[in-house]
C-alpha positions as CSV (number, residue, x, y, z in Angstrom):
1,X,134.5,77.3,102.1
2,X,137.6,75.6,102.8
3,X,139.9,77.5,105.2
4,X,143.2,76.3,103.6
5,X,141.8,78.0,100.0
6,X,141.4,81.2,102.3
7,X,144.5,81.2,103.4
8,X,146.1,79.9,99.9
9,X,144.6,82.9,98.2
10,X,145.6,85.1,101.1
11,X,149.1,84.1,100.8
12,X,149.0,84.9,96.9
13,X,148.6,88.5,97.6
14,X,151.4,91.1,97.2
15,X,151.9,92.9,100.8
16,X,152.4,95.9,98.5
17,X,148.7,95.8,97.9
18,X,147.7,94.4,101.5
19,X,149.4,97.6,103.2
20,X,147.9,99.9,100.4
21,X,144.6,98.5,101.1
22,X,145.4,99.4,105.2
23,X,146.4,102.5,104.5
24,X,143.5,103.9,102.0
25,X,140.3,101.7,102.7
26,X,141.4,100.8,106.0
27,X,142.2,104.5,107.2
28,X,140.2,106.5,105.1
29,X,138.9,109.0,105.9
30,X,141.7,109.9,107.2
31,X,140.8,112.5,110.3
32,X,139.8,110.6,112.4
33,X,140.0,107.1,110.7
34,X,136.3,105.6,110.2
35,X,137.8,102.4,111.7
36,X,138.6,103.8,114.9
37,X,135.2,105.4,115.2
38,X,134.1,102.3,113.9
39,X,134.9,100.2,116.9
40,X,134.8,102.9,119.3
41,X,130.6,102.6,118.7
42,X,131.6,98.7,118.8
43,X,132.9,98.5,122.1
44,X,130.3,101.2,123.5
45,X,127.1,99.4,122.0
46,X,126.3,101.9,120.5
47,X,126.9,100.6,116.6
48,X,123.5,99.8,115.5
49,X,122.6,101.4,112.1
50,X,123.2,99.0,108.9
51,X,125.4,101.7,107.3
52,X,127.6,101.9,110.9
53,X,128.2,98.4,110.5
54,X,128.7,98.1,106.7
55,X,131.5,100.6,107.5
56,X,133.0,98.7,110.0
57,X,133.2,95.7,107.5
58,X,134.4,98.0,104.4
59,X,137.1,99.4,106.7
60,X,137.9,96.4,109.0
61,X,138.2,93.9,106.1
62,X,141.8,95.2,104.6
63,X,142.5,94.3,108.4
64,X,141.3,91.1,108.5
65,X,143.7,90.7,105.3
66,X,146.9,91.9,107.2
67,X,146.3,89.8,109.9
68,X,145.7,86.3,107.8
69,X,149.0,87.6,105.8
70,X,150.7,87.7,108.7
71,X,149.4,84.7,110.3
72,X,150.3,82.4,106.8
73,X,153.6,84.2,106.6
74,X,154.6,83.3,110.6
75,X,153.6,79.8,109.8
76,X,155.3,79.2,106.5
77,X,158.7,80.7,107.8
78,X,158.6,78.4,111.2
79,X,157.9,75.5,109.2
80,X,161.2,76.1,107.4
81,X,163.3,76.0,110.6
């Protein structure tokens, strides 16, 4: 898939429903946040069971969304300097 329809549709979304997206899939459940355990058991090695990494997908794509909003945001406002 082309990165610049990525990015289009990425750039489409409200960042109302990007941040909501952080805050309930990305931090739920919310003591301690799964995405924290998550990559704790990434950066240890020890994140080997399907559902471990399914669950760092689920909670690590709304992410993955804030950072590409972010990214398409930066660019768009330099190129209008």
């Amino acid at each position: 898939m082309d990165m610049k329809i990525i990015l289009s549709g990425v750039d489409q979304l409200s960042w109302v429903i990007v941040l909501l997206l952080c805050v309930t899939i990305g931090l739920a459940p919310f003591s301690p946040p799964h995405i924290i355990e998550k990559l704790t058991m990434l950066i240890t090695g020890t994140l080997t069971q399907p559902l471990d990494i399914f669950d760092l997908c689920f909670h690590g794509f709304p992410w993955i969304i804030l950072i590409l909003k972010l990214f398409v945001t930066y660019n768009r406002e330099k190129k209008q300097i």
